[in-house]
N, C-alpha and C positions, 0 to 999 in steps of 0.2 A: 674301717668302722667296726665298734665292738657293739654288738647286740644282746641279750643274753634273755632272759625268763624271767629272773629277779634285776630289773634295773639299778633299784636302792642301793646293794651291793657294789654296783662300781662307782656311786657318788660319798655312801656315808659307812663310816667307823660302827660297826654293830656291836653292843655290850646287853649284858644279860640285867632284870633286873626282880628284887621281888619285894616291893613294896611301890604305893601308889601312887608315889611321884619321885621325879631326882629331882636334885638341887647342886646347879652346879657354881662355885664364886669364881672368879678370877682376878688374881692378884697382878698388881702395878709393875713388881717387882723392885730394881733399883737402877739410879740413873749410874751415867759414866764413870767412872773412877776418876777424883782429879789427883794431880801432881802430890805428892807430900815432900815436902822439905826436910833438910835435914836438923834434929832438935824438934819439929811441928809435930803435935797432935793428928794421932788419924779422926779422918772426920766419918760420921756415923750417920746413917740414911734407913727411914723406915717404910719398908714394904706396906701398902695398902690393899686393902681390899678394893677393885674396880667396881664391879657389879655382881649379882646374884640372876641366874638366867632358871625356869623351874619349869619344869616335863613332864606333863599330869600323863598317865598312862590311861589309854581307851582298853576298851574291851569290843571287840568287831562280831557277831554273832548273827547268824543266816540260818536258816533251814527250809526242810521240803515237806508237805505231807502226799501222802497217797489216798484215793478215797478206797469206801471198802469197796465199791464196786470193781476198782483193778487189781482189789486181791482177789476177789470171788473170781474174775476171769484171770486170774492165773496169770497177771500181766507186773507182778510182783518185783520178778527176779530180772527182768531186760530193765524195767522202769526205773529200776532203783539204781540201778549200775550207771544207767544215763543218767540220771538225777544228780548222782556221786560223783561223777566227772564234771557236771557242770556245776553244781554246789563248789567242788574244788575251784574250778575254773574264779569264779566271782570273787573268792575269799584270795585268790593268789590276784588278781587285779585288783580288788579293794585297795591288798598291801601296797600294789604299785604306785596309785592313786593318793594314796594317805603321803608317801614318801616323796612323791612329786611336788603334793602340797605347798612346803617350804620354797622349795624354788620357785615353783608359778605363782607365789603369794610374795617370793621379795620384793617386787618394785611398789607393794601399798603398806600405806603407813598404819591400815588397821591394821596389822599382824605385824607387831612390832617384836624384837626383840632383848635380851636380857639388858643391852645397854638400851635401851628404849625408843631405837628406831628400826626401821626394814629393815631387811640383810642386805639387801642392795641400796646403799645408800652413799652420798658426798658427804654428811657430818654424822661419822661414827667417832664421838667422845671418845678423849684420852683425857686421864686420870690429872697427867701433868700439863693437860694444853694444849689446845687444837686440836685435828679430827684426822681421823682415816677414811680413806676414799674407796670404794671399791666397783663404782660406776662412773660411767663420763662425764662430765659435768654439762655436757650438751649430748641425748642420747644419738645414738649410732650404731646403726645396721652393721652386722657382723661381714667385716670385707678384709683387707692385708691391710690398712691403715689403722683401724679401730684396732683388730688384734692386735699388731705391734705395740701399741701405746698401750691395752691393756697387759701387753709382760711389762711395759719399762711403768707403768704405775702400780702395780705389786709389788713389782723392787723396791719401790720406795716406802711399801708398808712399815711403820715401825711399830713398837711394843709401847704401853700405856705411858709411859718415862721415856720417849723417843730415840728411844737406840732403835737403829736398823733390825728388822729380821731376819733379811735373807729370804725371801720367800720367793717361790716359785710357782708358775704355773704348774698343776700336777693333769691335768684333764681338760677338754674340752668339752662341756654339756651341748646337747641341743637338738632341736628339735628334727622328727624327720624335713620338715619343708627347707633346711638350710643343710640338709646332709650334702648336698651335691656343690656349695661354696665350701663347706668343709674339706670335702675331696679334694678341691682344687688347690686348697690354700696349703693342703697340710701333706700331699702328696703327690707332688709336684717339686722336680729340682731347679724349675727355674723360673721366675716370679708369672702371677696369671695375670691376664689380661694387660698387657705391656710387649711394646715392639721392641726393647731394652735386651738386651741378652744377660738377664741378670740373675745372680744365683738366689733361691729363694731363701731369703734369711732367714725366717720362723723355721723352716726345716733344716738345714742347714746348721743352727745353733741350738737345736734341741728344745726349742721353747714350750711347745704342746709335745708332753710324749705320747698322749694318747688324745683319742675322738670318742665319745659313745652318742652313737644317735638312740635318741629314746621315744618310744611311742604313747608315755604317761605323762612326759615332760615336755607338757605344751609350749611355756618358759615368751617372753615377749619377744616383739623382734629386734629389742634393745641389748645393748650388753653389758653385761652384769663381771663382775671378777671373782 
């Protein structure tokens, strides 16, 4: 299990920014290539735009005061140093908090996003037709059945014009209270709870390379992809 001070860091991509919101679109791209004949015209395919997804930027702001009676007692300089640490403290867990956000808010539909549903969602719009999945369509407790089916159902992600991704599990998220099903599933050579002498396939074929337990990522007790 990876732990760390900044959680956000092992879940999201950080980029710098300085103006008061992003804007980011995503394009459809293009479908299969088909056969051309010989003498045929190549045939000509236009990229769309998908969606438009927009990241208004907060401003997080705290502070301390001291009265003047703990300057007059000289109680200035210890006050302030501890006030400083814990001011720090709050502003480096806010960050945690803000960034957990996203995840403990994918399974409601009021915080939708850029394509205009949850992030955990059964009908995430494709540009050319049908939906990407990236939860179960019946939800389910994080055990070796639900995992398994969530690597072979990211497999099957495709791109807005339905070509395959290739996509991979990169991490496992989750909560301290499942950290010790995580242990079990993900570091262990031979299947848990089973009188079977069987190899444990998730480790085994490299499916989760990593675990992070997090203590800002409350996250439900469903699973999300």
């Amino acid at each position: 299990m990876l732990v760390t001070g900044e959680e956000h860091k092992e879940i999201y991509e950080i980029e710098s920014s300085e103006r008061s919101f992003e804007e980011e679109t995503k394009l459809s791209g293009f479908s299969a290539a088909p056969v051309k004949y010989e003498g045929a015209a190549i045939q000509y395919d236009n990229a769309q735009e998908a969606w438009t997804a927009r990241y208004n930027h907060e401003t997080i702001a705290l502070g301390f005061a001291l009265t003047e009676e703990a300057i007059e007692d000289n109680l200035y300089d210890s006050l302030s140093a501890r006030y400083t640490k814990a001011l720090a403290r709050a502003m480096a867990y806010t960050k945690q908090v803000k960034g957990a956000a996203v995840i403990n808010n994918g399974f409601s539909a009021a915080y939708p996003g850029g394509d205009g549903v949850a992030l955990f969602s059964t009908l995430h719009p494709l540009v050319g037709g049908g939906f990407n999945s990236n939860t179960p369509a019946v939800a389910a407790d994080l055990n070796e059945t639900s995992l398994e089916a969530a690597v072979i159902q990211i497999a099957a992600w495709t791109d807005e014009r339905g070509l395959l991704i290739a996509a991979k599990p990169k991490k496992l998220v989750l909560p301290p209270a499942l950290q010790f099903v995580a242990t079990r599933l993900l570091e262990t050579q031979l299947r848990v709870g089973t009188t079977d002498n069987d190899i444990n396939a998730i480790v085994n074929n490299g499916s989760i390379p990593k675990a992070t337990r997090s203590t800002t990522f409350s996250l439900t007790p469903t699973l999300g992809c």
